[in-house]
Structures are given as C-alpha cells and as structure tokens.
N, C-alpha and C positions, 0 to 999 in steps of 0.2 A: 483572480477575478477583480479585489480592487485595484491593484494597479491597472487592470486592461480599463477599467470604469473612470479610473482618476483619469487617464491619457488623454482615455477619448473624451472626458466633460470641458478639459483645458483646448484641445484643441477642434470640437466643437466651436466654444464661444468666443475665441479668440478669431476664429474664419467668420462663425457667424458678424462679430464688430466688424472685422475688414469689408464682408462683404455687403453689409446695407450702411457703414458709415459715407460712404462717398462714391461716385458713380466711378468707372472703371474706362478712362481715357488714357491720357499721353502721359508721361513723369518728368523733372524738377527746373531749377535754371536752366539748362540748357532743353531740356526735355519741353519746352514749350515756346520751342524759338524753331522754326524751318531750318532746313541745313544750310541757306543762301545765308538767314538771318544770323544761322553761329559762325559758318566761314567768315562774314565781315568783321564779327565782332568779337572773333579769336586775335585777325589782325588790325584791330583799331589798339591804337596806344592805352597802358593805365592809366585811370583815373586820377586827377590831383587832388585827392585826401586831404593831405595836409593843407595845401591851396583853402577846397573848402572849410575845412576849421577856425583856418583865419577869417576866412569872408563871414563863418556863420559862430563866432567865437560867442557870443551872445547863447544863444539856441544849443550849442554846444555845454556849455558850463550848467546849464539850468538844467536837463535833460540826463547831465549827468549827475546834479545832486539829487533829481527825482527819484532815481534809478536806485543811485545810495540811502537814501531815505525807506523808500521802500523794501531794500534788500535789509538796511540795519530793522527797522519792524516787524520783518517775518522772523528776523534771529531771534531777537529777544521775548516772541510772541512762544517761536517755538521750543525755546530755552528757560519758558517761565514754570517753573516748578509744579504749582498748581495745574498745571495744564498737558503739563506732562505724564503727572501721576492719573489722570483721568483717561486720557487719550493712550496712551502706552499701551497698555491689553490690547487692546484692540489691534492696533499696528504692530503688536509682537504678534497678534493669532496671524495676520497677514505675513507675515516672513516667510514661512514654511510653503507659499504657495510660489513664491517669485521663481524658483529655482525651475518651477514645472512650466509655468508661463515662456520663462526664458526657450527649452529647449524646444517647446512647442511650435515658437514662435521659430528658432533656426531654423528647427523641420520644414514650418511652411515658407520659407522665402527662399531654401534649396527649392522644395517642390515646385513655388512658383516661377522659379528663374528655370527649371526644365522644360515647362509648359509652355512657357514664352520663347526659349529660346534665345536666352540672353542670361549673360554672367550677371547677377546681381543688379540689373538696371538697365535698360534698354539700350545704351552709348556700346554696351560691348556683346553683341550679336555672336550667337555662339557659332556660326555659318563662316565669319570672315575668319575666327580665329580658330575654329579646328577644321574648317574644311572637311573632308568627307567625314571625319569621324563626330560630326553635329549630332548626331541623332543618339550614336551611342554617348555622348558626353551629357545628354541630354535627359536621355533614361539614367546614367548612374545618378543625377542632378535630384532627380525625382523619387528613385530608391533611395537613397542616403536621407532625402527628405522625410520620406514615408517613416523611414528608421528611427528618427531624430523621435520626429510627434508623438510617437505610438511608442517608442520605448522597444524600440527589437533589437537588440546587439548596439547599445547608440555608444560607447567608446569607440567600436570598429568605425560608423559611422561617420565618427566627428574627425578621428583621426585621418579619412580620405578627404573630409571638408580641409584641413589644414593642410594637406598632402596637397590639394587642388588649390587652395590658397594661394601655397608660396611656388606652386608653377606659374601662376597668373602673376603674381610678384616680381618674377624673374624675367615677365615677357612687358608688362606696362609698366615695372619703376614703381615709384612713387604715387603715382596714381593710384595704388589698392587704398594706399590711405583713406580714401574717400569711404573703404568697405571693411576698415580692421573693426567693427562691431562685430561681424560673421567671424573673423580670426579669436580673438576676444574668447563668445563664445564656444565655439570650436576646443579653443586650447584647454577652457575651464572641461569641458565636459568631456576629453578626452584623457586627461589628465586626472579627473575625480569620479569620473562614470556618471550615469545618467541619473538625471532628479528622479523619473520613474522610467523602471525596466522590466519588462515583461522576459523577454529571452536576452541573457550576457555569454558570452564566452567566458566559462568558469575559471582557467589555465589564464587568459589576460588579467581579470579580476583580480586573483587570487598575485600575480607577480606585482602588480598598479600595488596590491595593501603591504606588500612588504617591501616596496620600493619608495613609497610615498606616506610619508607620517603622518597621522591625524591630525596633528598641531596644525599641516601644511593646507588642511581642508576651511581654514580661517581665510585664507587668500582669495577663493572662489570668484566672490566678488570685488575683491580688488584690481583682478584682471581683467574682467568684463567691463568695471567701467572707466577702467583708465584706460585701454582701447576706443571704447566708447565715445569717451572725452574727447579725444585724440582725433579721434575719426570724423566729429562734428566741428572741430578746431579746423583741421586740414581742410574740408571742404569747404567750409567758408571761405578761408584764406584761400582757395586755390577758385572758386567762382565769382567770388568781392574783391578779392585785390587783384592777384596775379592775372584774370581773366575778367577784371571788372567789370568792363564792357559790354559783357556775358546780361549783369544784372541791370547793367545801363539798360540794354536795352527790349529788357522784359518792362524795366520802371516806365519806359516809352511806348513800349506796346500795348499795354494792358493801362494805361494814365493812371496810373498808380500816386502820381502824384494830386490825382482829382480828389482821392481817399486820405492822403497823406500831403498834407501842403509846406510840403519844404523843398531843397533844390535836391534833384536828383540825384548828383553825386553827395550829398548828405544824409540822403537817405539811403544809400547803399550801404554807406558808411555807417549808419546807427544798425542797421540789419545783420553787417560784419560782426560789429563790435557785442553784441544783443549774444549773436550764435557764438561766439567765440568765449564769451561769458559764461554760457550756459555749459559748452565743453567743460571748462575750466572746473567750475561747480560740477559735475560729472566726478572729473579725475582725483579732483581732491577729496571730494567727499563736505561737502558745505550746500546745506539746504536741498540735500538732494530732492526731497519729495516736491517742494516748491519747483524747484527746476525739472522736475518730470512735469509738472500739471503744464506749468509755464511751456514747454516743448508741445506737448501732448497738442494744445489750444493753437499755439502758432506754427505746428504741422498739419494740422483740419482744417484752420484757416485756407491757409495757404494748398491743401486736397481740392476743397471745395472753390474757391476764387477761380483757380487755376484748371481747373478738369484734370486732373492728374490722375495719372494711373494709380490702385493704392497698391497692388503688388510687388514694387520695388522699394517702397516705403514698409512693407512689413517688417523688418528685421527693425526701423528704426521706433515704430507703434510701440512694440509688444517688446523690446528693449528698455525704452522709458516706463513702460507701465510694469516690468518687472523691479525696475529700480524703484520707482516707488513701492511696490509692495514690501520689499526688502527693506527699503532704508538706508540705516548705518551699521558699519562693521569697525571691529575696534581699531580699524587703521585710517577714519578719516579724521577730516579737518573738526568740525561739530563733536562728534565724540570725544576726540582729545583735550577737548574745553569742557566739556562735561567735569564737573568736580564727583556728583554722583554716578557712577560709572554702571548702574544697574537700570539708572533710564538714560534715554536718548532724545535728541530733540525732535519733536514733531514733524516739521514742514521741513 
C-alpha cells in the first residue's frame, strides 16, 4: 500500500505541474515554424558564426566573461563549506525522491506520446511510420507508460522502451539523439529495476541481482545524465548549427530580437552555445542543481513565449527536476574536487 501511495503521489503532481504550468499548443524550433516555413529553412544555407563573432567580437568576449563570472560564483558559493554543512540535509532528504520522479516522469511521456500519436514529439507521427499498426503501437506506448508511473512490472516495461528505442534508431540515424534522455532512462531502470514497484517479475529480478553487483547501482545516475547531456548537446547543435536557419527564422517570426537586441545570427549563436553548456554541466556532473534551475527557467520561458505543447517536453521537465533533486554522485566533476567527500556542493 505505500508503494501504490508513493506512485501515485509522484505522479499525480508531476501531471498535475505539466498540466496547469503552460497551456497545451504546438512544440519546439521547428514545432512552431509551418511546414512551408521549415521546408525553406531546411534548405537555406548555415549561418556564418564565425563571421558573426568577428563582427560582434566586442559583445562576444564580454558576455562570455559574464557567463564565467557567474558560473565561477555559484562554484565557489556552492563549495563554501559553511554553507554546505547547513544546506546538505536537506538536499540529501531530496535524493531518495529523484529516482521516483525520474521513472514517473518516463511513464508519462510514453503515455503521452500514445495519446498523441507521435514518437516522442510531434516531427515523428506514429501514422506515417507504422502505418497500419499506429493504433496498436500506440496502445503498447500507453501500457508501457501506465507501467513505468505506477510501478507494474517496470523492468519488463523499460526494457520494451529500449527495445522500441533502438528500432526507431535503426530507421531515423542519428536523429534519436535528439531523444537519448528516454534511452538514458530506460537503460537505468531496466537494468537496476524500478524506483517503486508494485508487481515485478520475481524470476527476472532475482537473475538482474545475480547478474548485476551492487557496486554497479552507483552508475544509475551517471547514465541518465550523460545521455541527458548528450541529448541537449545534439539538439542544439542539430537545430543552431546544422539546421540554423531553423532558429533564424523563429528569431524573425516571433522579433525576438525586439526582446533581445543583438544581431540575429548572434543570437542563435549565444542560445547554441547557452544549451550546449548546459549539456556539458549535465554529463560531467558540474553545478548540476544550478544547470537544472537555469534549464528548468529557460524551458518555461521559452513553453510560455512560444505556446508550445508541454507534452513533448515532459521527459525534459521532470528529467532536470530529478537531477536536481538528486545532485551528485561520486563520479562527477564537483565531487571529485570536493576534498570533504561526505558533503557535496550545493547548486
């Protein structure tokens, strides 16, 4: 009875945030461009970057000692002993909860990508790419889901999520990159079983503990968000560089430079480089809690700005917000500077 109580309180209020934080439209760069407006601007040339840097090498160098500035102040705010020993408790009682958020959070973004009818984001329509079997690929989408959140057999579960993964892998390339957070989790919970389980397969369980050492239950999260990383790295670079023009011309649609007054292709460019940072801090493990808030703020931003759907965005919400509850683990970057190895840094 508490595990069914814990299940359902995590995924409760993790639906309930999704669903009154931002109203429920269209989703992301591309997802708020017509299809005439992404056709053009798949084949408009990349952006010259570099070009702009030289033009704006001024506004460049400054922007990026602010960025340094403020990154070296949250380190050493959150590395300052006294401050740590205060705050610690607190953000250790928070650990134990990230792992339930996390699979909660996988559950509903399977369920919601069945309900929609589309793999993970609306760009890949489950209609064109299973053709007649849409409906059942749809319903497994939603079962698996249901399984995830509630804790019903969620090894079996995450193991068809992976299964379904690297089919979709084998058929777009490169492109899943954009979605290895759901692989990520997936492998973590298929491979160490579920944060909370109501019904498991006792016979899989029981081979997973004699197969997999406990030492190896240290890694959890190092898989999750070095995918993570990864996944927010690649998308940039595949929406800002490779497909620039993509962002060029959301920054033209929506005068984005009325809010942000620099030149356009410099502002793509600081939004790249921003997201790509922010990966980076993910995989390594540096300032993680800092880089959840920082995400957390300039993906609501950019929900609300934008009328985006938040559906497709769940897996990346409730991702960041388990990472900050979580933290550090003893393989990141912050920890390993730590000389006291029984706290961690803050932010």
């Amino acid at each position: 009875m508490k595990q069914i109580l814990k299940s359902a309180f995590v995924l409760l209020a993790i639906a309930t945030f999704f669903r009154i934080s931002v109203p429920q439209v269209s989703a992301h760069e591309v997802y708020v461009l017509d299809h005439s407006e992404i056709n053009t601007a798949m084949q408009a040339p990349r952006p010259d970057f570099m070009q702009s840097m030289r033009d704006h090498l001024g506004q460049f160098i400054v922007w990026g000692l602010i960025f340094t500035i403020l990154i070296l102040i949250v380190f050493y705010v959150s590395i300052s002993r006294p401050i740590e020993r205060l705050i610690d408790p607190a953000l250790m009682y928070l650990k134990k909860f990230a792992p339930h958020v996390a699979q909660a959070t996988l559950g509903l973004a399977l369920m919601a990508s069945g309900y929609y009818h589309a793999v993970f984001g609306i760009e890949i329509p489950l209609g064109p790419t299973f053709g007649s079997l849409e409906h059942l690929v749809s319903f497994c989408l939603i079962v698996a889901g249901a399984m995830l959140a509630f804790g019903l057999f969620p090894r079996i579960a995450a193991m068809f999520t992976v299964a379904f993964f690297i089919g979709l892998a084998v058929h777009f390339g490169a492109y899943m990159l954009n979605y290895a957070t759901y692989l990520g989790e997936a492998i973590t919970i298929a491979i160490f079983g579920g944060a909370h389980t109501i019904f498991a397969n006792k016979r899989l369980s029981q081979i997973a503990a004699r197969v997999i050492s406990p030492s190896f239950h240290a890694y959890k999260f190092l898989i999750m968000r070095v995918l993570f990383g990864s996944s927010l790295i690649y998308a940039s670079v595949y929406a800002k560089f490779i497909h620039g023009a993509l962002a060029l011309e959301v920054v033209s649609k929506y005068n984005l430079t009325h809010y942000f007054p620099f030149d356009p292709v410099f502002l793509v460019l600081g939004a790249m480089l921003t997201e790509i940072l922010l990966g980076v801090c993910f995989a390594i493990g540096f300032e993680i809690r800092f880089a959840s808030l920082f995400f957390l703020a300039f993906l609501s931003m950019s929900l609300v700005f934008f009328g985006e759907a938040v559906w497709p965005h769940i897996i990346l919400i409730g991702t960041a917000l388990a990472m900050f509850l979580h933290g550090y683990d003893r393989f990141t970057f912050s920890v390993q500077m730590e000389k006291d190895k029984s706290l961690e840094p803050v932010l």
